[in-house]
C-alpha positions in Angstrom: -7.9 18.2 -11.1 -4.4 17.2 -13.2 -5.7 18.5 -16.3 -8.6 18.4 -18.7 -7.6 14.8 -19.2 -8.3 13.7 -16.1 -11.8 13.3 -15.7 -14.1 11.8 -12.4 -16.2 9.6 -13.5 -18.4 6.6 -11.5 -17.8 3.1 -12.7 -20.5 1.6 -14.4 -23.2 0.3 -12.1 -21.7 2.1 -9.1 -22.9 4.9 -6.9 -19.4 6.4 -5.7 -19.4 10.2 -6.4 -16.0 11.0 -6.9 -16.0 14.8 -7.8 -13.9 15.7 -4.8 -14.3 18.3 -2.3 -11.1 18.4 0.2 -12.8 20.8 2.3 -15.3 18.5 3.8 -13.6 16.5 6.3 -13.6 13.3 4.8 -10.8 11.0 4.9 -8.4 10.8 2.1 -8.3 6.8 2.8 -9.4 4.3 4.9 -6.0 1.7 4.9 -7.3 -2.0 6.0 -4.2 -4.3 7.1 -1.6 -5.1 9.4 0.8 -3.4 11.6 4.2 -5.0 12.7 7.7 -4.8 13.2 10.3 -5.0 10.8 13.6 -6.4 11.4 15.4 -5.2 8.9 19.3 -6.7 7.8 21.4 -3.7 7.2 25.6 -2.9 7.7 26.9 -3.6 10.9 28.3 -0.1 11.6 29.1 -0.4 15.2 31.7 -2.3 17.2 31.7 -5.8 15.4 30.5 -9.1 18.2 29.5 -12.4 16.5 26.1 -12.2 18.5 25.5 -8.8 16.7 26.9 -9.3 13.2 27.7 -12.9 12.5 29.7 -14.0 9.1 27.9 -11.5 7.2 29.0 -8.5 9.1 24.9 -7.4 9.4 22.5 -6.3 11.9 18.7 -6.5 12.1 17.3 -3.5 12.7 13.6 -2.5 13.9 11.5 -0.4 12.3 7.6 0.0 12.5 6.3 -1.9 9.4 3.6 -3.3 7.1 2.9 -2.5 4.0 -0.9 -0.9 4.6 0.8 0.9 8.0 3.3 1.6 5.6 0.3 3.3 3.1 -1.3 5.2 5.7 2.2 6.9 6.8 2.1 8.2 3.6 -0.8 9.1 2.6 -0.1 11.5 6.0 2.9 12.5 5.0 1.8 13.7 1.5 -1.0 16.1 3.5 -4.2 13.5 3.0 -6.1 12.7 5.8 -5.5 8.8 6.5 -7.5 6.2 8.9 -6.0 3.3 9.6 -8.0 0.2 10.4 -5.7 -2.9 11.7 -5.5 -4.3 14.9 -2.8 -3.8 17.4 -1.1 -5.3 20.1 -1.2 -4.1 23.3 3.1 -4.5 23.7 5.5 -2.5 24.3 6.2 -2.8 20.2 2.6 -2.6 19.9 2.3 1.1 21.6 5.3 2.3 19.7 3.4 1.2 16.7 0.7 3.6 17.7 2.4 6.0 18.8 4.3 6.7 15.0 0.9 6.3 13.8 -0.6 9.3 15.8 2.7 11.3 15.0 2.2 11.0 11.7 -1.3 12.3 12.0 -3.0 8.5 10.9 -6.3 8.5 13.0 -6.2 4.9 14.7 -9.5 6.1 16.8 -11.0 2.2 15.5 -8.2 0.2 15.5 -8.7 -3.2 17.8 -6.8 -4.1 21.2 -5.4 -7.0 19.9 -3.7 -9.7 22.8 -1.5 -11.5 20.7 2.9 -10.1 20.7 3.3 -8.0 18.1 3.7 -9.9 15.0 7.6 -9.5 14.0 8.8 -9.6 10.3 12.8 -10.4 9.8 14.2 -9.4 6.2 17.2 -10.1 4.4 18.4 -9.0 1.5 19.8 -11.6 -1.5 18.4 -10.1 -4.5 16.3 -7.2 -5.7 13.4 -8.1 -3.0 13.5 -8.7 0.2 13.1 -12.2 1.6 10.4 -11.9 5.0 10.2 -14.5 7.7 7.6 -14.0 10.1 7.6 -14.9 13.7 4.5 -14.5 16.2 1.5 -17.4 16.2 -1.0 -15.7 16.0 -0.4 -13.0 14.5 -1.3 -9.9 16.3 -2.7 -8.1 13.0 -5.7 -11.3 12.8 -7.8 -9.6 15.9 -10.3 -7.9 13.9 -13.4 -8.6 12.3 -16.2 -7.5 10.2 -18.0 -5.9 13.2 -15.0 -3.6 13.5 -15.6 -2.1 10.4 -17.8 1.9 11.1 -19.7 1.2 7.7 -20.8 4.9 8.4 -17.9 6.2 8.7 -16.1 4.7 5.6 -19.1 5.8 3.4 -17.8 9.1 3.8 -13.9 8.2 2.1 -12.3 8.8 -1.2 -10.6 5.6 -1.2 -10.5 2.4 0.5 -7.5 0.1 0.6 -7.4 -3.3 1.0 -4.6 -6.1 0.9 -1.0 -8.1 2.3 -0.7 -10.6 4.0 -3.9 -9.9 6.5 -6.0 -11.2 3.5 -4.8 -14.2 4.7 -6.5 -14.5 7.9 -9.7 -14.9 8.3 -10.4 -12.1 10.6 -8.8 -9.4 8.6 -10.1 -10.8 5.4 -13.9 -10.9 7.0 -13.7 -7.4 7.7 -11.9 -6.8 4.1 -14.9 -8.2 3.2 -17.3 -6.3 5.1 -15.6 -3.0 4.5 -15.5 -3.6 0.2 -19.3 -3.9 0.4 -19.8 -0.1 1.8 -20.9 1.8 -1.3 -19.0 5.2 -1.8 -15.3 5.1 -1.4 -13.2 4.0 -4.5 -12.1 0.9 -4.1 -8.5 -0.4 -4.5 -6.4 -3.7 -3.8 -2.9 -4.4 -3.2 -1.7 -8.1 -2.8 1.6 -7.7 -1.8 2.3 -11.1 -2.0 4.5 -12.8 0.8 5.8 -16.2 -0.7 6.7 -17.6 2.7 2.9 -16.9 4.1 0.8 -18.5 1.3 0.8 -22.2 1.4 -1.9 -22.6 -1.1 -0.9 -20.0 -3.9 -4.9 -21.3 -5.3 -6.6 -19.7 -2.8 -4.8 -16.3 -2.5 -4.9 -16.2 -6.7 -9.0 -16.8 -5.5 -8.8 -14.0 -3.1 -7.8 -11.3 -5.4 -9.8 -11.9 -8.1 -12.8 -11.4 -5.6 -11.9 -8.3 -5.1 -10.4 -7.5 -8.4 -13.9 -8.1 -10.2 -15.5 -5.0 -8.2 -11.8 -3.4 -7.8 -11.7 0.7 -9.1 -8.0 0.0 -8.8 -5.9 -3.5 -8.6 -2.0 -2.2 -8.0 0.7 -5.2 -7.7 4.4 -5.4 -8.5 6.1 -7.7 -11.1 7.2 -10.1 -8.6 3.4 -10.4 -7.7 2.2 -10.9 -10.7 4.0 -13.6 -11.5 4.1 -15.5 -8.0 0.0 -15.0 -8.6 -0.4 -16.3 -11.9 2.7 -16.8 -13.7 2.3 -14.5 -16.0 4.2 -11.1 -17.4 3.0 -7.8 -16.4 1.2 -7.0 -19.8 -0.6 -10.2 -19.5 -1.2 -10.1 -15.1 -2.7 -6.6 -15.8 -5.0 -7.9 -18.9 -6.0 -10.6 -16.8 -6.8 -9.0 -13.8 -8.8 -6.2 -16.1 -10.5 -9.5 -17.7 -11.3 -10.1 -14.0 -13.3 -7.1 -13.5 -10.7 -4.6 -12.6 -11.6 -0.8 -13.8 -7.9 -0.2 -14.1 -4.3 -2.2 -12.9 -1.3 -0.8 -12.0 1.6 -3.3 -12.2 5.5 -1.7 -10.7 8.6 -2.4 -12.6 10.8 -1.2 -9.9 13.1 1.1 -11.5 11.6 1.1 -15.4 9.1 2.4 -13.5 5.1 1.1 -14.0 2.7 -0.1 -16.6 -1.3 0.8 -16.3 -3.9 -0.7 -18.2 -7.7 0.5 -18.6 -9.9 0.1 -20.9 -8.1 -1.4 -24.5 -4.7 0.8 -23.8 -1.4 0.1 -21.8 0.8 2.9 -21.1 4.1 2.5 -19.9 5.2 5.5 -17.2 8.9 5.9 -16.5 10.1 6.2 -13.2 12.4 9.0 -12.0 16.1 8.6 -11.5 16.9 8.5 -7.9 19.8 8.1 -6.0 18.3 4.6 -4.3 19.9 3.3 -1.1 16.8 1.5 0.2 13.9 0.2 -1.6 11.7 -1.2 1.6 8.9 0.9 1.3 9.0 2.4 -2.6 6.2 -0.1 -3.3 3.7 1.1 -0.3 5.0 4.7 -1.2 3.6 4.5 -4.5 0.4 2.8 -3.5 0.3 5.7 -1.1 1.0 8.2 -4.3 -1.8 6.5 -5.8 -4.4 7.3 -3.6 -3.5 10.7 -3.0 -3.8 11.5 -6.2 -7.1 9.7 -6.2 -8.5 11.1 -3.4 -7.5 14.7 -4.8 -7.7 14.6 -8.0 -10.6 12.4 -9.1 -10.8 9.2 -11.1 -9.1 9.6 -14.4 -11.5 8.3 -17.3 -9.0 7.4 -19.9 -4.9 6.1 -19.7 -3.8 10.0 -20.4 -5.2 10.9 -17.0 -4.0 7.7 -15.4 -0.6 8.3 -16.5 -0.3 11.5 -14.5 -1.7 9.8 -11.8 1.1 7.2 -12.2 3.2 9.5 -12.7 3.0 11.4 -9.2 2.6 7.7 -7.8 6.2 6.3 -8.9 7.7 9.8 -7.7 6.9 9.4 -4.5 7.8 5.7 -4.6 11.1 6.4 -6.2 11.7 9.1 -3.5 11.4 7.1 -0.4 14.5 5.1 -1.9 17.1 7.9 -1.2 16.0 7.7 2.7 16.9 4.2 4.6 13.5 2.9 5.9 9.7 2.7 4.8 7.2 4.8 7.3 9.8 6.9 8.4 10.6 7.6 5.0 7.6 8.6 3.5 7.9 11.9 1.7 6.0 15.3 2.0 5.0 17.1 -0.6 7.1 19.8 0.2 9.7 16.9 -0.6 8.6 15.9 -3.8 8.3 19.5 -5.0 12.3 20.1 -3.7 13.4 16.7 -5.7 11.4 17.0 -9.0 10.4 20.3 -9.5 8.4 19.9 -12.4 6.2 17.4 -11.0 2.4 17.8 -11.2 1.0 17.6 -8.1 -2.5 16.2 -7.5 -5.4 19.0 -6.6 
């Protein structure tokens, strides 16, 4: 446990036991979504050709991505035990995606073939988000379904996460589906909106209150809330809790991040950090958040989630100071070197 403030409790009307035993084998997480590749546009460093670099002097550059891949790297990383559940492509790109998977110790044992390219993401950077394009019809993360889902199996996790763009699809979302209706891992939800991918805003905003109203944990950024609903993060987070949400968990990039449950807000600064990068800090704290879940229980009051939060936003603000997302997930070991008076989930 954090402290005597932090407390496992079940939500009301719910069977998940959530006093947590870390020597039993079960997974840390269960990490529904896609896999792709990145293309991301950084500083043309080498010799300069207009093919290469164009007017803007930049390069795209690939890196395994998606935000849930992106989760279950760190959830790894931070010493958790991490399935992913996503399909992938059968590609060259596709292998390489499994292959950083296995090296970062993510069991992809149920993980579908899927036939499709692997789906490619291009980002450039004009403001404090980056702006995806996504190229690959369809897209190789859709090839999985509801029977993919080893209900068994995912009875046993701490945590389920759900979310990003393969909510959009109607295979992925089926088997979101399917997999939220397993009694016995904690459930939590992660939009990670995509603009450019949601041609009727109506029916994603429908989407995530589905699975906000039976959500242990809704966590979205700023930007999301307010591509969702319009709305501020104070009122985004009462909303969603209105919803059904147990608890929300809104990022404010570098003030940090709000959480609301029950009647309070609390506010959690996030550490000062030398940021170069900040790709992945989103899926890096999402990735915080479960590990701390999954080891330390589910707080039963706002002091408890704030040390949660607190963990979360360090590992998210960490992965800034290192240029990519996966590959920049932090260890623990990490996060004790950097902020040595950080609680650490046990």
């Amino acid at each position: 446990m954090w402290n005597s403030s932090s407390t496992p409790i079940v939500a009301p009307g719910a069977c998940e036991a959530v006093g947590v035993d870390t020597t039993d084998g079960s997974p840390d997480a269960v990490v529904l979504g896609e896999a792709l590749m990145d293309l991301l546009e950084t500083p043309d460093s080498g010799p300069q050709t207009a093919l290469a670099s164009g007017p803007t002097n930049t390069v795209f550059r690939p890196v395994v991505g998606g935000a849930p891949l992106n989760v279950a790297v760190g959830v790894a990383r931070l010493g958790g035990r991490a399935v992913f559940l996503g399909a992938l492509a059968t590609d060259e790109l596709g292998r390489r995606i499994r292959a950083l998977l296995d090296a970062a110790g993510v069991d992809t044992a149920g993980c579908p073939a899927s036939p499709a390219p692997t789906t490619l993401a291009l980002a450039s950077f004009t403001g404090a988000e980056p702006d995806f394009r996504f190229y690959g019809q369809p897209p190789s993360y859709a090839a999985i379904g509801p029977d993919d889902v080893d209900r068994r199996s995912l009875a046993t996790a701490r945590t389920l996460y759900c979310g990003s763009i393969a909510l959009l699809q109607p295979g992925p979302l089926a088997a979101a589906r399917a997999a939220w209706s397993v009694p016995g891992p904690l459930r939590t939800l992660d939009p990670n909106v995509r603009p450019r991918l949601t041609p009727d805003p109506a029916a994603l905003r429908a989407t995530v209150e589905e699975f906000a109203a039976t959500a242990h944990l809704v966590k979205l950024s700023e930007p999301d809330a307010r591509e969702l609903f319009d709305l501020d993060p104070d009122a985004a987070a009462a909303h969603l809790r209105a919803v059904g949400a147990a608890t929300v968990v809104v990022t404010l990039g570098a003030a940090g991040a709000l959480v609301a449950h029950d009647t309070t807000v609390v506010r959690v600064p996030a550490p000062r950090v030398r940021a170069i990068d900040t790709t992945g800090a989103g899926d890096a704290t999402m990735a915080g958040l479960l590990f701390a879940l999954a080891r330390a229980g589910l707080p039963g009051d706002a002091s408890g989630w704030r040390s949660h939060v607190a963990f979360a936003t360090s590992v998210g603000a960490l992965v800034c100071e290192t240029p990519g997302a996966a590959t920049a997930m932090p260890t623990l070991a990490a996060l004790r070197s950097r902020f040595p008076t950080l609680p650490l989930p046990t």
